[in-house]
C-alpha positions as CSV (number, residue, x, y, z in Angstrom):
1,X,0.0,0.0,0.0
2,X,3.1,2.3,1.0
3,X,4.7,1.7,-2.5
4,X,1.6,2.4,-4.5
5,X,0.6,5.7,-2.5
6,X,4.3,6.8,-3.4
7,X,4.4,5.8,-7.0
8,X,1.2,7.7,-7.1
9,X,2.8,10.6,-5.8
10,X,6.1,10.5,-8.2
11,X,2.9,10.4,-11.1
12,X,1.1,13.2,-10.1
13,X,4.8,15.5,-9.7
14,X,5.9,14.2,-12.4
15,X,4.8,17.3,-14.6
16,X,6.2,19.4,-12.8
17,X,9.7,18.5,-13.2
18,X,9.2,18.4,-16.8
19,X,8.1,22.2,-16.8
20,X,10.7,23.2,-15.3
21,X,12.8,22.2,-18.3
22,X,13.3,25.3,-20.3
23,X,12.4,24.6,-23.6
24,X,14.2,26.3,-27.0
25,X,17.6,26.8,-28.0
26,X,20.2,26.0,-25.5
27,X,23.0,28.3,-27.1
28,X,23.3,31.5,-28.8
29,X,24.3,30.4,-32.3
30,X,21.5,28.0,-32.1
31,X,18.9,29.8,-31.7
32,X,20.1,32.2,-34.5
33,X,20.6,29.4,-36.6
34,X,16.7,28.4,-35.8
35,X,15.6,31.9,-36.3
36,X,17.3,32.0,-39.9
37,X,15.3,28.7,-40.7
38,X,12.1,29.5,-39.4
39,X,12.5,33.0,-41.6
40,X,13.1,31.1,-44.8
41,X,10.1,28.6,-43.8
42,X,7.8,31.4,-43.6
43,X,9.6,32.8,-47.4
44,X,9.9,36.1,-45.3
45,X,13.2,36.5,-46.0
46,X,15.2,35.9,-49.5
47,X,17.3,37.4,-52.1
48,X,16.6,40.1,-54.1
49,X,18.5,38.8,-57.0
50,X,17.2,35.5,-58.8
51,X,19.9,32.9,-58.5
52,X,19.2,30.5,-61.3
53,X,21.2,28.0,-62.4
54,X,22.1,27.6,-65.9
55,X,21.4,25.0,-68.4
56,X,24.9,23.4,-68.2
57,X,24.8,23.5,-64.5
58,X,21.6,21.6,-64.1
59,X,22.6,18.8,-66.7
60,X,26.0,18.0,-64.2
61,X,23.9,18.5,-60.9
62,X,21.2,15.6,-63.0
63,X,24.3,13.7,-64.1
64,X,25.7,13.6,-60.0
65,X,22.0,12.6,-59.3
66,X,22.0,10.0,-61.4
67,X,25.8,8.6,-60.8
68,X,24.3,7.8,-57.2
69,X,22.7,4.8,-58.7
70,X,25.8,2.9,-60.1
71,X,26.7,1.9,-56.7
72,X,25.1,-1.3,-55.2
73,X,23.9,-1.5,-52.0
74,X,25.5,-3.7,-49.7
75,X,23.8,-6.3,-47.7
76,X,26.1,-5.6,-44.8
77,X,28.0,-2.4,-44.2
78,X,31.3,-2.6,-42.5
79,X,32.7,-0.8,-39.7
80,X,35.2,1.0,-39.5
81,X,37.5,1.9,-36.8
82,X,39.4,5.1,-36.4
83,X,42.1,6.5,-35.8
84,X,40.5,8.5,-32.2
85,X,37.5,6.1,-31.6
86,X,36.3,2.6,-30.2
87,X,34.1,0.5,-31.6
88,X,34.1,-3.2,-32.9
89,X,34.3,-4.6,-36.5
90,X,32.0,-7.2,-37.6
């Protein structure tokens, strides 16, 4: 009876402590990086000047699209231990 009246208890504070998490960015240069994304969400703020690409430069980004897709996929990917981690190899 003692255990469940205290597990109870722990339930009902259990909001409490989560409020008192602050929530947002937790440094400066994050929450400048999320104001800059949530301004280009909205299309509030974008260059003046069209940047287009030109005809040339859309056929080589296509062609490095479509390179992507000579590569099998392995069944099993490796890994890899360097130089200033720890991990194991299978």
């Amino acid at each position: 009876m003692k255990y469940q009246t205290l597990s109870c208890l722990g339930l009902l504070l259990l909001p409490l402590v989560t409020q008192a998490i602050e929530p947002g960015p937790a440094s400066l240069s994050q929450q400048s990086t999320e104001t800059w994304l949530l301004l280009q969400s909205r299309n509030q703020v974008k260059s003046p000047i069209p940047q287009n690409a030109s005809p040339s430069e859309r056929e080589l980004a296509l062609q490095r699209w479509l390179d992507n897709y000579k590569h099998p996929i392995p069944e099993y990917y490796k890994e890899y231990v360097g130089s200033g981690g720890s991990g194991g190899s299978k």
